[in-house]
C-alpha positions, 0 to 999 in steps of 0.5 A: 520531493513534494509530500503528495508525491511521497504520500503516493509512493507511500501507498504504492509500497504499502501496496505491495507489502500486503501482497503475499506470493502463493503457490498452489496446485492447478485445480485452484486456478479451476475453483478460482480465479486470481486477479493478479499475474500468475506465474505456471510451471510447466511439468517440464520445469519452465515458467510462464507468466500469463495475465488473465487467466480463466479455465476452461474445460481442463485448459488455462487460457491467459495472455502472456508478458509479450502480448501473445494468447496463451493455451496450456492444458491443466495436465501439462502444469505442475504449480500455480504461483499467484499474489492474493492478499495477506490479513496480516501484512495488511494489519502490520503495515496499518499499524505502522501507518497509525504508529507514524502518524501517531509519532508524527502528531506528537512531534508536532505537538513538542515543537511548540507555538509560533505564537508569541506573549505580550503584557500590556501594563494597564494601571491596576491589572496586567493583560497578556496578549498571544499572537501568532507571527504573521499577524499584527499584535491586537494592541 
């Protein structure tokens, strides 16, 4: 897996850690408006995802998983569940990120130089050369 590939994966997942499921009473969804797929228990027990939520007067308008248009009066829904985000998941996975890559750094650091030391005896003095592989040495 190219490390591109990883780095996206990375922050799909890191995404979704920050993520915080909510439940709420109906009359949030009538002072606010979640941007996420929210999910409405009906008083009756049954559970509809709907996407796009807005209120309207005392009903909530959205689109359902199947595509269909959904209008369900307030009355009729007994909680809300919806995503928002959470400080301190966020903060947590921020954390981890700049611990990784703290580790990562000093791991790199540890592993030394490529790079290789030659004397070159001149009468008199000794001078040393360091070069790295790859490239020809400068003598």
């Amino acid at each position: 897996m190219k490390l591109s590939s990883s780095l996206v994966a990375l922050l799909v997942v890191s995404q979704a850690a920050c993520m915080q499921r909510t439940i709420a009473r109906p009359d949030y969804l009538m002072n606010n408006r979640p941007r996420s797929r929210t999910v409405v228990t009906m008083n009756n027990g049954d559970r509809l995802p709907v996407s796009g939520v807005e209120v309207v007067a005392d009903t909530i308008f959205g689109r359902a998983d199947n595509g269909d248009d959904v209008a369900v009066p307030v009355k009729d829904v007994k909680l809300v569940e919806y995503h928002k985000l959470s400080p301190t998941r966020t903060a947590m996975v921020v954390g981890a990120g700049v611990v990784g890559a703290g580790a990562l750094i000093v791991y790199a650091a540890s592993q030394g130089t490529p790079c290789l030391q030659h004397e070159y005896q001149k009468p008199g003095d000794t001078v040393r050369y360091y070069y790295c592989e790859g490239s020809p040495p400068p003598f």
